[in-house]
Biopython code that builds the backbone (N, CA, C, O; Angstrom):
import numpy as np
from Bio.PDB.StructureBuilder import StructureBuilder

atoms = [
    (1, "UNK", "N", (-4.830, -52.313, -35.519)),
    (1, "UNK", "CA", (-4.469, -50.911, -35.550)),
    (1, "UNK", "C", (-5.416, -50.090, -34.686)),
    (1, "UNK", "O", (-5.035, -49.236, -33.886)),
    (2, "UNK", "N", (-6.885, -50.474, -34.953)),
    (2, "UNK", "CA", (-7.603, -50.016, -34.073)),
    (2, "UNK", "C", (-7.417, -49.995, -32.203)),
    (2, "UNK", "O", (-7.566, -49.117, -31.352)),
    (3, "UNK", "N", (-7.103, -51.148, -32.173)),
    (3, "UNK", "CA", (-7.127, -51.164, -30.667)),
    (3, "UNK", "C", (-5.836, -50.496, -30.108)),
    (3, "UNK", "O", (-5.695, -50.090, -28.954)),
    (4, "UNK", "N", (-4.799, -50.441, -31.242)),
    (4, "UNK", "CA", (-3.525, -49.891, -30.447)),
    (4, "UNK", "C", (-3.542, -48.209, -30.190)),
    (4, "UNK", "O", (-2.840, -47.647, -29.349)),
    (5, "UNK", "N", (-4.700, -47.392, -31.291)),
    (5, "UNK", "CA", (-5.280, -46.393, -31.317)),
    (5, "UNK", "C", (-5.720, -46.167, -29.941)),
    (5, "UNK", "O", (-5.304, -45.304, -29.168)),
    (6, "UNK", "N", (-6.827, -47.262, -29.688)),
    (6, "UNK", "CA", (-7.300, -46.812, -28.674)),
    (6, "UNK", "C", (-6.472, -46.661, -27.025)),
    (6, "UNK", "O", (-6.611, -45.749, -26.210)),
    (7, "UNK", "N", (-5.566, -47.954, -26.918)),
    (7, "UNK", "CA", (-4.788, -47.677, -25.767)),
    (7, "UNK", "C", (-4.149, -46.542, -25.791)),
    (7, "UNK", "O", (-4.118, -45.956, -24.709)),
    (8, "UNK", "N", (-3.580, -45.993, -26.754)),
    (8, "UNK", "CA", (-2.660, -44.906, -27.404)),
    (8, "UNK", "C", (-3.534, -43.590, -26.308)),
    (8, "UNK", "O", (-3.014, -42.974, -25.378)),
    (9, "UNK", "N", (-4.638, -43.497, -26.699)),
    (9, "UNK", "CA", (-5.790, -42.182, -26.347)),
    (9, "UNK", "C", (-5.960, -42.739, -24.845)),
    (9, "UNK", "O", (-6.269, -41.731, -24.210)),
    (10, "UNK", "N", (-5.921, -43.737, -24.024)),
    (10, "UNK", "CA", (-6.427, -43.951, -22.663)),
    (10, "UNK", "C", (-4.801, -43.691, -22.259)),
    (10, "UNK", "O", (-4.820, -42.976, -21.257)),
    (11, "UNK", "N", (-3.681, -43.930, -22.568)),
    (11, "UNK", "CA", (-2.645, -43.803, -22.032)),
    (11, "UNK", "C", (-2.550, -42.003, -22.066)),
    (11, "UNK", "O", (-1.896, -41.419, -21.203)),
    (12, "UNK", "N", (-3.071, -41.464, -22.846)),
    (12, "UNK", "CA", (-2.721, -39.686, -23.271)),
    (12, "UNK", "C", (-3.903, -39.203, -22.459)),
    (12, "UNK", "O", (-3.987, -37.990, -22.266)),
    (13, "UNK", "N", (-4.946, -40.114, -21.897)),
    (13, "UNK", "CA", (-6.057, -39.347, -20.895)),
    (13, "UNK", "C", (-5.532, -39.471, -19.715)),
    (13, "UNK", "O", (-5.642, -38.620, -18.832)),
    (14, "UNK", "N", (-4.880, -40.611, -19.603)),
    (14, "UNK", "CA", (-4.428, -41.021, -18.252)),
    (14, "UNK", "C", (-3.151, -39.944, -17.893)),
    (14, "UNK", "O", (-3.209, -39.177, -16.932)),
    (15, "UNK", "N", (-2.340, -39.993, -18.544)),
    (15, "UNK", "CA", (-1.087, -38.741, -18.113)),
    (15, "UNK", "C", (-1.648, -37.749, -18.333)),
    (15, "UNK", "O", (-1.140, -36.782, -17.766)),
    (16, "UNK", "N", (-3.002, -37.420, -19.272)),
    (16, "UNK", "CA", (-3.430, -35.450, -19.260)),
    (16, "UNK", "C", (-3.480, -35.269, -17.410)),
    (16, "UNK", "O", (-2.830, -34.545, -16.656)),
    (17, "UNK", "N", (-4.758, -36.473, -17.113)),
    (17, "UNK", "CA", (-5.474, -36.460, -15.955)),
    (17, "UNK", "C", (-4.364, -36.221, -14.734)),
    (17, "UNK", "O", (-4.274, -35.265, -13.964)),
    (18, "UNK", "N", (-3.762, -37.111, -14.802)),
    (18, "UNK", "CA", (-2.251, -37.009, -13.685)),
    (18, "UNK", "C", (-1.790, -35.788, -13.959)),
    (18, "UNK", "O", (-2.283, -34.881, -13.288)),
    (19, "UNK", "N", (-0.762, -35.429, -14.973)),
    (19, "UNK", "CA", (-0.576, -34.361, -14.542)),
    (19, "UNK", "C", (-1.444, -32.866, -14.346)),
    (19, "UNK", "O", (-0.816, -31.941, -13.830)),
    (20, "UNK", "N", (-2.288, -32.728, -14.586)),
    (20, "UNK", "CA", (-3.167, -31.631, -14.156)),
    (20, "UNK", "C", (-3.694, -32.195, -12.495)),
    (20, "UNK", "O", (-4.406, -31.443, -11.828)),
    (21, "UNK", "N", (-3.523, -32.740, -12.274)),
    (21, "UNK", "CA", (-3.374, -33.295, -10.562)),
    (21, "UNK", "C", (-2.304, -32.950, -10.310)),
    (21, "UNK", "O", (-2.465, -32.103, -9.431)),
    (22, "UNK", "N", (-1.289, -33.045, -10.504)),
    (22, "UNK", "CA", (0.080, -32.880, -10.226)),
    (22, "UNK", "C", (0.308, -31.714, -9.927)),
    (22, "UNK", "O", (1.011, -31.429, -8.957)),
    (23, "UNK", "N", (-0.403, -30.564, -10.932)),
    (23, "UNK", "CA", (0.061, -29.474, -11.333)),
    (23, "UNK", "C", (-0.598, -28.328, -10.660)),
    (23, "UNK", "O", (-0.359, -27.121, -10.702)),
    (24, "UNK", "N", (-1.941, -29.375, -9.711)),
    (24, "UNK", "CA", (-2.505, -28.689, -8.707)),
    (24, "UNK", "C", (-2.136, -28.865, -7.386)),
    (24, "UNK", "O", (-2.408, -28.092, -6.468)),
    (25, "UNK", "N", (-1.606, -29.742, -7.320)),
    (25, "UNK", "CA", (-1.214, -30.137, -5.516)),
    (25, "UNK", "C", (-0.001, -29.788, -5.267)),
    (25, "UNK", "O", (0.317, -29.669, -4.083)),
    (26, "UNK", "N", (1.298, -29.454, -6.640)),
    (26, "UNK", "CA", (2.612, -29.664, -5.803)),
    (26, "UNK", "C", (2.809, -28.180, -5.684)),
    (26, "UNK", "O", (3.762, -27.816, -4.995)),
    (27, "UNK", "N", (2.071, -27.288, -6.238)),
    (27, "UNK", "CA", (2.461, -25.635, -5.640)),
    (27, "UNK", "C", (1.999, -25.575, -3.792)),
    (27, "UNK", "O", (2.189, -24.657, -2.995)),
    (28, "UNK", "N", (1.416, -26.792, -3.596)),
    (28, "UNK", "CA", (0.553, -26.536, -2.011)),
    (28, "UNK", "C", (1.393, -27.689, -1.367)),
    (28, "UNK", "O", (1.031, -28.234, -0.324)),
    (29, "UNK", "N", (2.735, -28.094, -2.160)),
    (29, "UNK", "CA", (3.021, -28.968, -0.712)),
    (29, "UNK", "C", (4.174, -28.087, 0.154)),
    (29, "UNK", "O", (4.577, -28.724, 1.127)),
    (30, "UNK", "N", (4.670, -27.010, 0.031)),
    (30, "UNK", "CA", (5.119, -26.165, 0.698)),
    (30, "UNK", "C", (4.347, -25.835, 1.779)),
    (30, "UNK", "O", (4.772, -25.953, 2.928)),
    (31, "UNK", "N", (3.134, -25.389, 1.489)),
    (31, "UNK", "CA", (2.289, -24.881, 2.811)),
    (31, "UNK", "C", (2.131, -26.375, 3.313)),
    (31, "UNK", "O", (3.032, -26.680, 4.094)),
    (32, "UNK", "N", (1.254, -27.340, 3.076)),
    (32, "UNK", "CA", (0.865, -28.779, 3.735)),
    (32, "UNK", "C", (2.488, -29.088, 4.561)),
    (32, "UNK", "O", (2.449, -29.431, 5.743)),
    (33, "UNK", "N", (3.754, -28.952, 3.913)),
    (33, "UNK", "CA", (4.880, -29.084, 5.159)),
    (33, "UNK", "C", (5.236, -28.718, 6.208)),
    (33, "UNK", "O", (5.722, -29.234, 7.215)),
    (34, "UNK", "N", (4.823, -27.346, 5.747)),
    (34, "UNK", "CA", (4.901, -26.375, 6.998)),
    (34, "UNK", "C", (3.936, -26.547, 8.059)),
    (34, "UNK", "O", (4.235, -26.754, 9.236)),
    (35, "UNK", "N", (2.681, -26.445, 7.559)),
    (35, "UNK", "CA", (1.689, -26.168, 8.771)),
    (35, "UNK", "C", (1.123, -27.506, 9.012)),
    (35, "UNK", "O", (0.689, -27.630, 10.157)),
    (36, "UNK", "N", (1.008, -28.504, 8.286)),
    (36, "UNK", "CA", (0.487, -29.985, 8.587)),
    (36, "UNK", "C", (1.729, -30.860, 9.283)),
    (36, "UNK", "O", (1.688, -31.405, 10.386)),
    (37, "UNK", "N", (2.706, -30.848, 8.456)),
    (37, "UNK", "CA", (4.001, -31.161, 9.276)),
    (37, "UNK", "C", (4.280, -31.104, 10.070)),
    (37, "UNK", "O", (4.108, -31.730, 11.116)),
    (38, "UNK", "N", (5.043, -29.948, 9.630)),
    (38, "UNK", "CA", (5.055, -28.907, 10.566)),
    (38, "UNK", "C", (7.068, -28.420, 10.745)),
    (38, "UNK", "O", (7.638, -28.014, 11.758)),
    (39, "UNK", "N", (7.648, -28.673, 9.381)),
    (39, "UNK", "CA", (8.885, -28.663, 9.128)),
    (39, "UNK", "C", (9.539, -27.218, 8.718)),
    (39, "UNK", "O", (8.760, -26.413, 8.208)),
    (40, "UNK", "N", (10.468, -26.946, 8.840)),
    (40, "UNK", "CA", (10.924, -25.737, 8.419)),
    (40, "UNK", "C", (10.914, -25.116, 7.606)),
    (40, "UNK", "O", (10.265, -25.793, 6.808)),
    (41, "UNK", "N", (11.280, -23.808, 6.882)),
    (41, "UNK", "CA", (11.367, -23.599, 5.387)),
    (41, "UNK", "C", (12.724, -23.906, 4.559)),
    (41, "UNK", "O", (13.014, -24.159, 3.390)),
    (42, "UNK", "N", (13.446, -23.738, 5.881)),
    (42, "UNK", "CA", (14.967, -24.920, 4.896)),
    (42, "UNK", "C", (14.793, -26.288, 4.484)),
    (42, "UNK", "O", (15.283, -26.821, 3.488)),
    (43, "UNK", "N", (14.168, -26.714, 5.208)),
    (43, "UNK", "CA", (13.608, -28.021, 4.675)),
    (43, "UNK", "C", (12.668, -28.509, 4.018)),
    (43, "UNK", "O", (12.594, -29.679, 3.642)),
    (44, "UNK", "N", (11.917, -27.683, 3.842)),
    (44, "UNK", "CA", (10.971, -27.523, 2.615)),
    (44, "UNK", "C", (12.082, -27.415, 1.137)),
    (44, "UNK", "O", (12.080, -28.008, 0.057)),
    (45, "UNK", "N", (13.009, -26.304, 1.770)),
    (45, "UNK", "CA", (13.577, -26.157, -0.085)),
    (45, "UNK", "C", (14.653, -27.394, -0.126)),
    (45, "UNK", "O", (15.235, -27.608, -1.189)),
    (46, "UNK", "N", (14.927, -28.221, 1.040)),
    (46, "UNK", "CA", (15.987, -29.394, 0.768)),
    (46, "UNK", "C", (14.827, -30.796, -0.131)),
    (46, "UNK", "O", (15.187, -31.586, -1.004)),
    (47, "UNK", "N", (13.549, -30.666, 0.453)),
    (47, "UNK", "CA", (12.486, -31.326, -0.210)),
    (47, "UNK", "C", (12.337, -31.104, -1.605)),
    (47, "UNK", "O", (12.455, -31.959, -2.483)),
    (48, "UNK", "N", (11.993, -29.559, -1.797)),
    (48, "UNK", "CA", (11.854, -29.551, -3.469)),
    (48, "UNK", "C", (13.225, -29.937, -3.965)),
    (48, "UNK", "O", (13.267, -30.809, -4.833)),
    (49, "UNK", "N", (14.545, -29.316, -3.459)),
    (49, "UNK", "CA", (16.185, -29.576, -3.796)),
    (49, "UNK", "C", (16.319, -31.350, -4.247)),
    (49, "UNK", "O", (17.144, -31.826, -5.027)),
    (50, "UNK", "N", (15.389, -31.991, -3.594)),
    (50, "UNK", "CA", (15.583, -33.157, -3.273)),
    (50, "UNK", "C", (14.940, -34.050, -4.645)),
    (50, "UNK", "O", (15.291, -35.135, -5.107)),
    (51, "UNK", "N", (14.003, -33.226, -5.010)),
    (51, "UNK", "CA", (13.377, -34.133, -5.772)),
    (51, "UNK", "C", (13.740, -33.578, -6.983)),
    (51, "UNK", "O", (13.755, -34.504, -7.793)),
    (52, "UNK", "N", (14.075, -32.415, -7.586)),
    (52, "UNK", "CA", (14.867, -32.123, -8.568)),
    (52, "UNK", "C", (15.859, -32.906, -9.150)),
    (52, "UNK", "O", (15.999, -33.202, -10.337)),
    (53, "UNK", "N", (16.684, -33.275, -7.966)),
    (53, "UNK", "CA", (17.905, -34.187, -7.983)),
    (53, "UNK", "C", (18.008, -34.993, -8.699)),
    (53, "UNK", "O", (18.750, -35.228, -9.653)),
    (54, "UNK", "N", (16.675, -35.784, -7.899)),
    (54, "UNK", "CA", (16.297, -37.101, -8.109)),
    (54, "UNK", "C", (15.664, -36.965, -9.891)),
    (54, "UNK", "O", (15.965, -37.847, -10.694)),
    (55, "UNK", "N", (15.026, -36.090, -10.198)),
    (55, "UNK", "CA", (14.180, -36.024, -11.487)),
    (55, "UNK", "C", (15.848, -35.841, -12.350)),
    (55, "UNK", "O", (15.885, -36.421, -13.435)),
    (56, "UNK", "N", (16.812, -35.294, -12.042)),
    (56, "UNK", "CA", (17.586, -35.428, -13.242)),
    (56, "UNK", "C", (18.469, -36.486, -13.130)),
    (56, "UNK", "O", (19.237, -36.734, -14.060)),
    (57, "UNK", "N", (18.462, -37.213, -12.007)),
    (57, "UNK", "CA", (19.369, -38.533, -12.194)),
    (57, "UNK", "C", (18.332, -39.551, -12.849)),
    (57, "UNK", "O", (18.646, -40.486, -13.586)),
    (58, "UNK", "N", (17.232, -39.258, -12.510)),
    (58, "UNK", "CA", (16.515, -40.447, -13.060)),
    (58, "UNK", "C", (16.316, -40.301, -15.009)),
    (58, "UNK", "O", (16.081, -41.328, -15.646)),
    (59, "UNK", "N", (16.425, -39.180, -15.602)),
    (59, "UNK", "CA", (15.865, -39.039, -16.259)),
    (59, "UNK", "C", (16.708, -39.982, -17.594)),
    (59, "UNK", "O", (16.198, -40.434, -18.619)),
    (60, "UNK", "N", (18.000, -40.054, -17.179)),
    (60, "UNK", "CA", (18.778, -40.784, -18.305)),
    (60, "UNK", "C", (18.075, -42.266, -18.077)),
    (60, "UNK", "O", (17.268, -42.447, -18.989)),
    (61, "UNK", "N", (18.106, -43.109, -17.386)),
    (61, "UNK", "CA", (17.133, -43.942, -16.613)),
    (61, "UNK", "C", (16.347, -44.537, -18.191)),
    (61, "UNK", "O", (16.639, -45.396, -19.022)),
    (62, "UNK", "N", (15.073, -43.405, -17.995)),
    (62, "UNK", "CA", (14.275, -43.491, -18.981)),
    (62, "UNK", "C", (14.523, -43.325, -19.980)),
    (62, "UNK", "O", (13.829, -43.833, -20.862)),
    (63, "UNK", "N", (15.862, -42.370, -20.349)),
    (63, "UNK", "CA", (16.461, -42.364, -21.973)),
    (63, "UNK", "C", (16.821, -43.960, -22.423)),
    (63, "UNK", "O", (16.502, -44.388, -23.532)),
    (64, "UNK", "N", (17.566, -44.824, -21.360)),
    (64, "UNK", "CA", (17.978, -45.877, -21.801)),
    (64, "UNK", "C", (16.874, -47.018, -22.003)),
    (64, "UNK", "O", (16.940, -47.918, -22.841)),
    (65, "UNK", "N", (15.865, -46.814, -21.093)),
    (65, "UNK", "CA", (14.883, -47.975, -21.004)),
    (65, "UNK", "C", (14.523, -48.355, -22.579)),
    (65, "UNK", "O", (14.832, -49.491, -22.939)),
    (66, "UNK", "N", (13.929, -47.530, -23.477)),
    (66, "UNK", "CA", (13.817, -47.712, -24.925)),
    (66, "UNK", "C", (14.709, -48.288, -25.663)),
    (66, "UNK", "O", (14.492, -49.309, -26.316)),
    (67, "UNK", "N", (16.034, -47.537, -25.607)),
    (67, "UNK", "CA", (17.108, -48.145, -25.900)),
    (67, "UNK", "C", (17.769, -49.876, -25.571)),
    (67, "UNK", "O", (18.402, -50.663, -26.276)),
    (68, "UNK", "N", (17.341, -49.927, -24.408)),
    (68, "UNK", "CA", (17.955, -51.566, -24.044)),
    (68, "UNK", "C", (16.893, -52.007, -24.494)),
    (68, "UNK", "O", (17.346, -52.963, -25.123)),
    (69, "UNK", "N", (15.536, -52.051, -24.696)),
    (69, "UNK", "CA", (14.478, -53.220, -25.467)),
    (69, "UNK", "C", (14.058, -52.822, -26.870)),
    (69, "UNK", "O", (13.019, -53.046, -27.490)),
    (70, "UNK", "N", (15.564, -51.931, -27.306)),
    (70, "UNK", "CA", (15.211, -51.906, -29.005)),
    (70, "UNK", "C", (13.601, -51.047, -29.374)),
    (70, "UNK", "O", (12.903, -51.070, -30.388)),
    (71, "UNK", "N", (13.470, -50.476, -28.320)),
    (71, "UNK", "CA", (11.506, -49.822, -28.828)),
    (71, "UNK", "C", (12.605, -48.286, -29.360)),
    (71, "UNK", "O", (12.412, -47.327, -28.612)),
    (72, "UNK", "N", (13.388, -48.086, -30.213)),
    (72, "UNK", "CA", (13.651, -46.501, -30.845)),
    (72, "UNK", "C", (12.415, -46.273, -31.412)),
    (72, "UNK", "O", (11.612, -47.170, -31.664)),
    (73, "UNK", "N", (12.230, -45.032, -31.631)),
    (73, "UNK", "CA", (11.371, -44.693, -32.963)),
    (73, "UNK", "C", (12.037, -44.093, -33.824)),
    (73, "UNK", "O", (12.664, -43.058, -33.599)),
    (74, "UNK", "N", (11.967, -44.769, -35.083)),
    (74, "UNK", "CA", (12.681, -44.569, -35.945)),
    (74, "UNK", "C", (11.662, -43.134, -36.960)),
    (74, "UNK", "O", (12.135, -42.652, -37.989)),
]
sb = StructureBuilder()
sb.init_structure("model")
sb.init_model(0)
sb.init_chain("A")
sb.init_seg("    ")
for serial, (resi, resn, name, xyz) in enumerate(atoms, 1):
    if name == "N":
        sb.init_residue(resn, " ", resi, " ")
    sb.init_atom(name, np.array(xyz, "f"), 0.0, 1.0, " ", f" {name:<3s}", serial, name[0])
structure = sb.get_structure()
């Protein structure tokens, strides 16, 4: 019980850590496209458009993954 505790807390440091990375870099990849790129601003919003997309097709994805190896929480 103990040790599953502990992965439990390195898995919840590990996603705090990521996303507060996340949550600092992706307001700046608009500018990094533009001026490092060096791409348009329509294509900047087909980029964010793009990955939206992608975040809601994927997301059933992960609804099922639990589901096909029986891990519900009951």
């Amino acid at each position: 019980m103990i040790e599953s505790n502990k992965n439990y807390y390195i898995s919840c440091l590990f996603f705090l850590f990521f996303f507060i990375g996340w949550g600092c870099c992706y307001p700046y990849l608009s500018l990094w496209l533009t001026e490092t790129i060096g791409i348009n601003y329509t294509d900047v919003g087909l980029v964010y458009s793009f990955t939206a997309i992608i975040a809601v097709c994927v997301q059933p994805l992960f609804g099922l993954y639990p589901t096909g190896w029986s891990i519900v929480k009951t």
